[in-house]
C-alpha positions in Angstrom: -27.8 -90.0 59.1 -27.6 -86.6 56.7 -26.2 -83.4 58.4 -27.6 -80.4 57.6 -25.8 -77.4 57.2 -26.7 -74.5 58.8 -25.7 -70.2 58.3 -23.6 -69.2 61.6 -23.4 -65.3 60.5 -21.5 -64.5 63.5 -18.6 -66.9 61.9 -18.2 -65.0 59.0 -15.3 -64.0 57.8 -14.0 -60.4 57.0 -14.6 -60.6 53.3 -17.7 -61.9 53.4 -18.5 -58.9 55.7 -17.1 -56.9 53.7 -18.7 -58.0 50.3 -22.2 -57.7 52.2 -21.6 -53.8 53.1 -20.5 -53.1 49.4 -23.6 -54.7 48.0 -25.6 -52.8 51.2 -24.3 -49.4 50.0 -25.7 -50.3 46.3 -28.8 -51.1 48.2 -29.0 -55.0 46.7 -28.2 -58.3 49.0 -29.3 -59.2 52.5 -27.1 -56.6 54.0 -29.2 -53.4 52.3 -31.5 -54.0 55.5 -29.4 -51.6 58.0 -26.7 -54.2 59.0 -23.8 -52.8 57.0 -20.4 -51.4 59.0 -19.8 -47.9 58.5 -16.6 -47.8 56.3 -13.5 -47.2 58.0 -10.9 -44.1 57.7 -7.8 -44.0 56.5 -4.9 -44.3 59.3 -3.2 -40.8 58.3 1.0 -41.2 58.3 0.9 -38.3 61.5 -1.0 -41.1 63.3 1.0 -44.2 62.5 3.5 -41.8 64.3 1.7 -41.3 67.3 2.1 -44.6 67.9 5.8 -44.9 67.8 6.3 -41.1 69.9 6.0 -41.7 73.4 2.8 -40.5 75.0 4.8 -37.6 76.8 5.0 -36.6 73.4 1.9 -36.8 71.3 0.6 -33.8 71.3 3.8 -32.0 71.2 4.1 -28.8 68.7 7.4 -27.5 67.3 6.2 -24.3 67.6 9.7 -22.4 68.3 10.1 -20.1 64.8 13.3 -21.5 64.3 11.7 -25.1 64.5 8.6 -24.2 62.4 11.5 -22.3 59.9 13.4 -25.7 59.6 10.7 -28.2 58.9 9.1 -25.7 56.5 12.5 -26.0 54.5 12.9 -29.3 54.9 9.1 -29.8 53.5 9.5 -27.4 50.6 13.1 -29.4 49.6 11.5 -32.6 49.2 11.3 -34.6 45.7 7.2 -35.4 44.9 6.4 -39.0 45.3 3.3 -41.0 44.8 0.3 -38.7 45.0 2.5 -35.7 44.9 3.3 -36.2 48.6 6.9 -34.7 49.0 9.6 -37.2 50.1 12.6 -35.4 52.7 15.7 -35.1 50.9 19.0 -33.7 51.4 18.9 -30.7 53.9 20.2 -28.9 56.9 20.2 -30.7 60.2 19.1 -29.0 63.6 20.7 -28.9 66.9 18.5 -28.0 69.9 20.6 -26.7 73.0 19.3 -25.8 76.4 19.6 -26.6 80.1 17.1 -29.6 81.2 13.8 -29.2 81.1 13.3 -26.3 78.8 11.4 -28.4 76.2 14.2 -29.3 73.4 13.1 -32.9 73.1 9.4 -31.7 73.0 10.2 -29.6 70.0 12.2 -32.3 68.2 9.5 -34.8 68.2 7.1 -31.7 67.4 9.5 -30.7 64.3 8.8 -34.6 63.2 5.1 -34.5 63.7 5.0 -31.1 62.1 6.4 -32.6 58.9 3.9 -35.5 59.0 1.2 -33.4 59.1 2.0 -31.2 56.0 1.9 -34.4 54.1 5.2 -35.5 53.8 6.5 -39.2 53.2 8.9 -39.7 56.0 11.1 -42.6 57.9 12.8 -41.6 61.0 14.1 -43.2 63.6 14.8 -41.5 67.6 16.8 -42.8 69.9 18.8 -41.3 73.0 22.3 -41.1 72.9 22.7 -43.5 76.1 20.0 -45.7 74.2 22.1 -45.7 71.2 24.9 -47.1 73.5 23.3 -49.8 75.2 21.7 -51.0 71.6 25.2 -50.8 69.4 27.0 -52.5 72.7 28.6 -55.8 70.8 27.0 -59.1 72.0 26.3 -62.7 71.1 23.5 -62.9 68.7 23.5 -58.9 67.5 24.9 -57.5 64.1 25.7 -53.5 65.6 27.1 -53.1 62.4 23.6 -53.3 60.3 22.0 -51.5 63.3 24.7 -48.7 62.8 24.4 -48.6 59.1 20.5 -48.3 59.3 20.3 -45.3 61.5 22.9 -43.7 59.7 21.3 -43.9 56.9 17.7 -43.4 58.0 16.5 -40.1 56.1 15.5 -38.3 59.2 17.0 -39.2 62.7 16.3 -37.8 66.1 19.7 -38.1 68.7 17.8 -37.1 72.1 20.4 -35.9 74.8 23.7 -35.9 73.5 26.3 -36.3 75.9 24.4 -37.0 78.4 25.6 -40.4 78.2 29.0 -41.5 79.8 32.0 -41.3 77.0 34.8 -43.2 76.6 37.0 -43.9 72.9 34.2 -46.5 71.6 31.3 -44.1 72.7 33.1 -41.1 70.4 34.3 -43.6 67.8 30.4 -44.5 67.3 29.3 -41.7 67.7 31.6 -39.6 65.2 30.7 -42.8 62.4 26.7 -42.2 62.5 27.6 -38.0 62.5 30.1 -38.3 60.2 28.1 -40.5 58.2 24.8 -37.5 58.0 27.4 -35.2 57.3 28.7 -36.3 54.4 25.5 -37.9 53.2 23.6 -34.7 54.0 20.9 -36.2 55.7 18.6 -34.2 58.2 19.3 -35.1 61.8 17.2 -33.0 64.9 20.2 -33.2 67.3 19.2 -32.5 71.5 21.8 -31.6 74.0 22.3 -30.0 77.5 25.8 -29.0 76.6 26.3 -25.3 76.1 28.3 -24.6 72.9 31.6 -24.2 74.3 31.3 -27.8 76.2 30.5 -29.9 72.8 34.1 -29.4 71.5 35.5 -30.6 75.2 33.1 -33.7 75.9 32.3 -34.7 72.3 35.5 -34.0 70.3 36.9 -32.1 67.8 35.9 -34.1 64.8 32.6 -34.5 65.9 32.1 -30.6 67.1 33.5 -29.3 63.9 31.0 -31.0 61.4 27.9 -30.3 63.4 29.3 -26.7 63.3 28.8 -26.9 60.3 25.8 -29.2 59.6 23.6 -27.7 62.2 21.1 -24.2 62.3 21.4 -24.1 66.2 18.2 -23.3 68.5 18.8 -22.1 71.7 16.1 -22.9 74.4 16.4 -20.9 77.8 14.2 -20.8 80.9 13.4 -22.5 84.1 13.1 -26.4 84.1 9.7 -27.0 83.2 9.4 -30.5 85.0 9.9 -28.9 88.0 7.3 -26.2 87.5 5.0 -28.3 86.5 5.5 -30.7 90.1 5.5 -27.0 91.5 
C-alpha cells in the first residue's frame, strides 16, 4: 500500500510562513497572491515596560518640573550605546515626599517611563519597602544575599513607600546596606516616602538619613489625598 503525502498549509511552521511573505513582498512564490502577514512592529523598550508597571500606572506622566528636570539630567548624563541610544549612568537620585495620596508613586513610575521614552537603555527594578522585607526575609531554599546584591546594584531602582513598613534592627540594617550601597556607587534611585523631613532621621536612622541628605534632589508633593477624591 503507498501513502501519499499531502500539503496541510494550516501546519506550517513560522519560518515557512515567514519565508512565503518575504518572497510575497518581492512579488515571486505562491504567497505573491494576497496571503502574506503584514510585518510586525518593533516592541519599543517604553512598552516592554508597560508590562512590568502595574496597570494603575501605565499611563502615568512625571510631569512635576522637578521630575521632568531629573530625568532630563539623568538622560543627558548617559554614555551612548548601541545605536547611539544613551545608557543611565552615574547621577543624582530623587526622593519624592508627601502625605498619601498626593501622587508620588505616580510620578516615580512616570520619571521611569519618561526616560524610556527619550530612548534610553535602561534596567530598573521597583519594589516597596514592605515588599522588599517580605522578599529579603531569610528562608529555606532563598539566597537574600544575591537578591540584595542585585537590587543594589541595579542601575536604576524605584523604593516605593519608605517607612511605611514596620522597622526593627534587621529592617534598618537592610535597608542602610542597599542605600548605602547607591550611595557610594552613585547609582540613581527614585526614593517615595510619607515621612515628612524631620521624621526620616527619627524612624529611619541617622546613617541612613544623612546620605540621602545628601544623595537626593527632594520633591515635595502637597494636596488633598487623591484616592479619596476620586471615590468622592
Amino acid at each position: 500500500m503507498t501513502a501519499t503525502l499531502t500539503d496541510a498549509p494550516n501546519r506550517r511552521g513560522p519560518i515557512p510562513r515567514r519565508l512565503d511573505a518575504i518572497l510575497a513582498a518581492r512579488g515571486i512564490g505562491p504567497a505573491a497572491v494576497g496571503t502574506q502577514e503584514p510585518p510586525s512592529e518593533p516592541v519599543t523598550a517604553l512598552e516592554l515596560a508597560d508590562a512590568r508597571i502595574p496597570a494603575r500606572y501605565r499611563k502615568a506622566l512625571g510631569n512635576h518640573p522637578q521630575v521632568t528636570a531629573w530625568a532630563e539630567a539623568i538622560a543627558a548624563a548617559g554614555a551612548p550605546g548601541p545605536g547611539s541610544a544613551p545608557g543611565i549612568a552615574e547621577g543624582p537620585s530623587l526622593l519624592i515626599a508627601g502625605p498619601t495620596g498626593t501622587g508620588k508613586t505616580h510620578q516615580a513610575y512616570g520619571a521611569i517611563r519618561t526616560l524610556l521614552a527619550a530612548g534610553v537603555r535602561l534596567r530598573w527594578e521597583a519594589v516597596t519597602a514592605a515588599d522588599l522585607y517580605a522578599r529579603l526575609r531569610p528562608r529555606s531554599g532563598h539566597d537574600a544575599e544575591r537578591d540584595l546584591q542585585s537590587l543594589a546594584r541595579c542601575p536604576l531602582l524605584l523604593l516605593d513607600d519608605l517607612g511605611a513598613a514596620r522597622t526593627s534592627e534587621w529592617t534598618e540594617e537592610l535597608t542602610y546596606r542597599l542605600i548605602n550601597h547607591r550611595y557610594e556607587h552613585l547609582r540613581p534611585t527614585l526614593i517615595t516616602t510619607n515621612l515628612p523631613t524631620d521624621a526620616l532621621r527619627t524612624t529611619l536612622g541617622d546613617r541612613i538619613a544623612s546620605r540621602l541628605a545628601e544623595m537626593t534632589e527632594r520633591v515635595i508633593l502637597t494636596g488633598p489625598d487623591r484616592r479619596r477624591r476620586t471615590q468622592a
